[in-house]
C-alpha positions as CSV (number, residue, x, y, z in Angstrom):
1,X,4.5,-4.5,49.4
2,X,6.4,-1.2,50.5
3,X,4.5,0.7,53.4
4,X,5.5,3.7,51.5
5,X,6.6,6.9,54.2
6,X,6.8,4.6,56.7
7,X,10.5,3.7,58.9
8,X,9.6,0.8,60.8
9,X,11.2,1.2,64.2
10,X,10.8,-1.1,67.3
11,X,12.7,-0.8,70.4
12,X,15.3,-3.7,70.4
13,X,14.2,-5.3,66.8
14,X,17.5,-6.2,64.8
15,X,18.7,-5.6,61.2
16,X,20.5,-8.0,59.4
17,X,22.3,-9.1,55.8
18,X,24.2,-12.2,55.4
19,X,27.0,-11.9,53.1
20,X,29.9,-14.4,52.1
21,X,32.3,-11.4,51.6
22,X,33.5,-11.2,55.2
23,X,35.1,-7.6,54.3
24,X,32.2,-4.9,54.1
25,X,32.8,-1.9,55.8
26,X,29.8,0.4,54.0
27,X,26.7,-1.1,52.4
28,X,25.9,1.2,49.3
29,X,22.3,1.5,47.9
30,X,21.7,-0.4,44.9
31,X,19.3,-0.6,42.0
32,X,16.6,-3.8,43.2
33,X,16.1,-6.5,40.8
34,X,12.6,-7.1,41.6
35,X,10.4,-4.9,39.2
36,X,7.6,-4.4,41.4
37,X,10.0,-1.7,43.0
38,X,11.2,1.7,42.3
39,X,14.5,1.1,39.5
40,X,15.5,4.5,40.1
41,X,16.1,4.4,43.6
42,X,19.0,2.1,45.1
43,X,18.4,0.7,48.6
44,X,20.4,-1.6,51.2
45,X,18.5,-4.7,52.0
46,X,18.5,-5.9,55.3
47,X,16.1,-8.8,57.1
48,X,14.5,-9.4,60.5
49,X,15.8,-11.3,62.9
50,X,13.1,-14.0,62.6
51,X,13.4,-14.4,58.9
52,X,17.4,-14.2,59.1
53,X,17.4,-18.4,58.9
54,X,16.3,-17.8,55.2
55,X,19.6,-16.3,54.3
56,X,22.0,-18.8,56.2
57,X,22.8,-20.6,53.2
58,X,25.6,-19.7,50.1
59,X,24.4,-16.9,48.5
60,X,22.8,-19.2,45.4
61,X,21.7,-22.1,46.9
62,X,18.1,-22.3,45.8
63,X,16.4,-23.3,49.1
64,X,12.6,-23.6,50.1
65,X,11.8,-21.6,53.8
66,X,9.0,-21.4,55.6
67,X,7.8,-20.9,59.0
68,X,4.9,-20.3,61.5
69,X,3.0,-17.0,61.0
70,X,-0.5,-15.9,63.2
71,X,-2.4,-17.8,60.6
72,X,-0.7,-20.7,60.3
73,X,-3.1,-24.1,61.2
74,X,-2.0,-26.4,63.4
75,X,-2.8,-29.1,60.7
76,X,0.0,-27.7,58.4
77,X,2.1,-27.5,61.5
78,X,1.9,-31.1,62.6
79,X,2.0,-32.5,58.5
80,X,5.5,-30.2,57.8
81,X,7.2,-30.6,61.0
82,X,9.5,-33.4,62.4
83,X,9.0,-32.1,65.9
84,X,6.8,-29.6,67.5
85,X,9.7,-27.2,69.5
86,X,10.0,-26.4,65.6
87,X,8.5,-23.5,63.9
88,X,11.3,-22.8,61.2
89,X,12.8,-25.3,58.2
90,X,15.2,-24.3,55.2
91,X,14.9,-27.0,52.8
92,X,18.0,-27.2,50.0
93,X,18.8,-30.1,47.3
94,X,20.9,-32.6,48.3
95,X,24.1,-31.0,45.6
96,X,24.2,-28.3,47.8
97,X,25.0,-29.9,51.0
98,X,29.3,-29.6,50.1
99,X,29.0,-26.2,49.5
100,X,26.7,-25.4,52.3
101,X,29.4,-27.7,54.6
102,X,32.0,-25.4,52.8
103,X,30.7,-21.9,53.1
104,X,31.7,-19.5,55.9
105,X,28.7,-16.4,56.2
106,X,29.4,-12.8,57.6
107,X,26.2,-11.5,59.5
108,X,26.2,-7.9,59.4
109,X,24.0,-5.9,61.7
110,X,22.7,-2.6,61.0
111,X,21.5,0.2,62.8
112,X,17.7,-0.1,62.6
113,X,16.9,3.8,62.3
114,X,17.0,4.2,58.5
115,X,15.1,1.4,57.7
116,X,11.4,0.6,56.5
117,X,9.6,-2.1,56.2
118,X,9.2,-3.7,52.3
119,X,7.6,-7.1,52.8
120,X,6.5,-8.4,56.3
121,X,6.5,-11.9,55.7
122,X,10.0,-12.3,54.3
123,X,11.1,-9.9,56.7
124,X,12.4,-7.5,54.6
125,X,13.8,-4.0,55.2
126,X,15.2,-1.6,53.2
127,X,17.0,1.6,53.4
128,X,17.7,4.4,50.8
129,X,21.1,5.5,52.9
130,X,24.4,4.3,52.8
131,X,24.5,1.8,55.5
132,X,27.3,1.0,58.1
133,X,26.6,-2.1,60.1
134,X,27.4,-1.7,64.0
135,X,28.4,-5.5,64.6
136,X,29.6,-8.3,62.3
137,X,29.4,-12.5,63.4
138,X,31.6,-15.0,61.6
139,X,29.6,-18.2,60.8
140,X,31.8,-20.7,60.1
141,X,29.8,-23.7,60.2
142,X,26.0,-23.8,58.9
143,X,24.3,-26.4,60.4
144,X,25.3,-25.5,63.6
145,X,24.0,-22.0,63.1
146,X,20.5,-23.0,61.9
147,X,20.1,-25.3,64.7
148,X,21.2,-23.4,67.4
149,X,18.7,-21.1,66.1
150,X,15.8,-24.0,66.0
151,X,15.9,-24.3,63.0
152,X,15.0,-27.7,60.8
153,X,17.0,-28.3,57.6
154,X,16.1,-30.7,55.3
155,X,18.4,-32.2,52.5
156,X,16.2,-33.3,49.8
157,X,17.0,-34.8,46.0
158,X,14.8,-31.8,44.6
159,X,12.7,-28.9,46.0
160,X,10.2,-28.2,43.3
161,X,7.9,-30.4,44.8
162,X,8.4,-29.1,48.7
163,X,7.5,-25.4,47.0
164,X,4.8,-27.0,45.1
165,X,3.1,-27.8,48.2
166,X,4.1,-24.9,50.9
167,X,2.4,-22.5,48.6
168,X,-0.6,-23.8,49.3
169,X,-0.2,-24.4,52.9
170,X,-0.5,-21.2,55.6
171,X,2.8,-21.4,57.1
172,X,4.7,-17.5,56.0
173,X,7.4,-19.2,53.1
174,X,9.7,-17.5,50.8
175,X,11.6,-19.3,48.3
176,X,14.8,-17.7,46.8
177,X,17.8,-18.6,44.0
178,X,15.0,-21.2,42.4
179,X,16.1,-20.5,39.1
180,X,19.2,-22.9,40.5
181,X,16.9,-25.6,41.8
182,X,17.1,-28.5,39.7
């Protein structure tokens, strides 16, 4: 849902895109994929801080997220947990794991200025400039990444059946490269 004429800007909120390409100096607008926006208008895509977990994966893992919104119920909390100083999973398939154990990640920052809000759950941002970011981090391990950010990950045989279910729950989920999920 695009807040349309609306830039988004908080006082110390931060931009982000995860890339594997470690060597972006300008991020150019392009055409989205998703056909419930404009296809004549390219924009940079960037993500929140708090959804940024969703994205620390290689770029097609197909991966389940999903984590504690204002509306989520404490019963969905205590059934999907492992622990309660979680409010954050990433769930991949088990054939994943080597590349996700093999993958380095760039995390570009951007300036948050030019940026407006396309979908508050998932965290996105978008922008209709060309984009510089003003900081770069290497990630060179994963795990370590996600769970220094509180993150749990889970390392299932399939994750049809974990969306199955989270859809219907009322954590804040998004679900991305599915059409890889086995």
């Amino acid at each position: 849902m695009l807040i349309e004429n609306t830039i988004f800007y908080e006082e110390n909120m931060r931009l982000f895109h995860v890339s594997e390409d470690s060597n972006i100096e300008t991020f150019i607008p392009i055409i989205p994929y998703r056909k419930d926006m404009d296809q004549n208008t390219g924009v940079v895509w960037a993500l929140c801080e708090r959804t940024l977990p969703n994205f620390l994966t290689p770029r097609d893992c197909p991966r389940v997220t999903f984590h504690v919104g204002p509306q989520t119920k404490k019963d969905d909390i205590n059934r999907y947990f492992s622990s309660p100083r979680v409010n954050h999973c990433v769930a991949i398939e088990y054939r994943w794991l080597d590349t996700l154990l093999n993958t380095e990640l760039t995390i570009y920052e951007f300036d948050p200025k030019n940026f407006e809000l396309q979908d508050e759950i998932a965290g996105f941002y978008i922008s209709k400039d060309t984009e510089v970011p003003i900081n770069k981090f290497k990630v060179t391990h994963i795990i370590d990444e996600l769970f220094r950010r509180n993150v749990e990950l889970r390392i299932l045989p399939e994750i049809i059946s974990l969306r199955d279910e989270i859809i219907e729950t009322s954590f804040n989920w998004s679900m991305c490269r599915m059409k890889n999920a086995k």
